[in-house]
VOGU-3710 file (C-alpha; in Angstrom, 3 decimals, decimal comma):
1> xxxxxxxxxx> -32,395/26,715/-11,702  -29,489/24,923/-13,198  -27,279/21,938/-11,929  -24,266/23,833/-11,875  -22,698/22,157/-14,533  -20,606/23,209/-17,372  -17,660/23,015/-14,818  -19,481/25,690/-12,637  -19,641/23,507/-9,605  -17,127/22,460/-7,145
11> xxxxxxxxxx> -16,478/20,305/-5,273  -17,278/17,642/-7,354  -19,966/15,765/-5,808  -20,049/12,251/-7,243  -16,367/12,434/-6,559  -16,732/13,038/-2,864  -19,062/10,181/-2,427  -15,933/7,962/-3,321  -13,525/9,873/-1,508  -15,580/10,526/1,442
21> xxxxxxxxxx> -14,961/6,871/2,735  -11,176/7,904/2,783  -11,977/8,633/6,405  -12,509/5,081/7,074  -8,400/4,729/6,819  -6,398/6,062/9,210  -7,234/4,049/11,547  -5,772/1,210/9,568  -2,972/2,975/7,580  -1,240/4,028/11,106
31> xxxxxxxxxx> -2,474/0,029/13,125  0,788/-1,377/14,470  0,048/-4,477/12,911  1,342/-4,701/9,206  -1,787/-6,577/7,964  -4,245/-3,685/8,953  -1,504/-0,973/7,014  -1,511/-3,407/3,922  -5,418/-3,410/4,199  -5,541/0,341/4,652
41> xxxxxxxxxx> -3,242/0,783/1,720  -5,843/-1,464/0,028  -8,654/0,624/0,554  -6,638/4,134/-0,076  -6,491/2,209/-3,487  -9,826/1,128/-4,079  -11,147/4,395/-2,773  -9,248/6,546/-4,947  -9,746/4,925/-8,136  -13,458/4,914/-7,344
51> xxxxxxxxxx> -13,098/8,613/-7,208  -11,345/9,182/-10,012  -14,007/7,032/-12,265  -16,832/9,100/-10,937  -15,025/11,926/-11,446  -14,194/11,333/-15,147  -17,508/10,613/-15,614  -18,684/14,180/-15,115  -15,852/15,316/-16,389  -16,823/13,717/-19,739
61> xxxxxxxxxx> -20,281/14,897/-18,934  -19,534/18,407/-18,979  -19,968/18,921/-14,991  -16,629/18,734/-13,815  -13,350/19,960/-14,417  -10,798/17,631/-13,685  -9,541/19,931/-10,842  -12,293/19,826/-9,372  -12,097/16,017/-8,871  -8,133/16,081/-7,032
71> xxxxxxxxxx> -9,072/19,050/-5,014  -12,328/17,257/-4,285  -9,899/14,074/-3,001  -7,744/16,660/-1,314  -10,383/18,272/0,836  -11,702/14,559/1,580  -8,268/13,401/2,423  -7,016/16,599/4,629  -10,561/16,602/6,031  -10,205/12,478/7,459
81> xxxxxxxxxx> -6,829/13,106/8,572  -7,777/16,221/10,487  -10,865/14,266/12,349  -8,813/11,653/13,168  -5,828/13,762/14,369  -8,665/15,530/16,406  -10,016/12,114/17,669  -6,545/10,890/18,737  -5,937/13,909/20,600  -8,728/14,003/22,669
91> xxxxxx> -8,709/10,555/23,204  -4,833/11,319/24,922  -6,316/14,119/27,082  -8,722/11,673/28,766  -6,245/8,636/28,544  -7,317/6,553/26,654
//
């Protein structure tokens, strides 16, 4: 059994253990107070470039395209804004 590399994986898992924490900032990019957007701009930042160094790394390993590291940070992204559209929703119907 192989790894799956030689670009035959996806979605890039070292990747996506940076970019999973993108779900962390919603709640801050969208705060009313402009300290806690700043701060969630911050981490967007911080999280991102993370990303993108683990995914170069197996890129230059041989595991990775580089598509495979945005549409890893895509599916992360659209997948945190989605649970906390969800979240927000819900929280309406019960009035909160």
């Amino acid at each position: 059994m192989t790894d799956g590399g030689g670009g035959r994986c996806f979605p890039g898992g070292h990747a996506s253990s940076a970019f999973a924490f993108l779900a962390l900032t919603p709640v801050w990019l969208t705060a009313a107070d402009p300290a806690h957007r700043r701060l969630g701009r911050q981490l967007v930042w911080a999280i991102v470039i993370t990303g993108i160094l683990f995914g170069t790394a197996q890129t230059l390993r041989g595991a990775h395209y580089p598509s495979h590291t945005a549409w890893t940070a895509w599916l992360c992204w659209v997948g945190a804004w989605a649970w906390f559209t969800a979240y927000q929703a819900i929280n309406k119907c019960r009035g909160r």
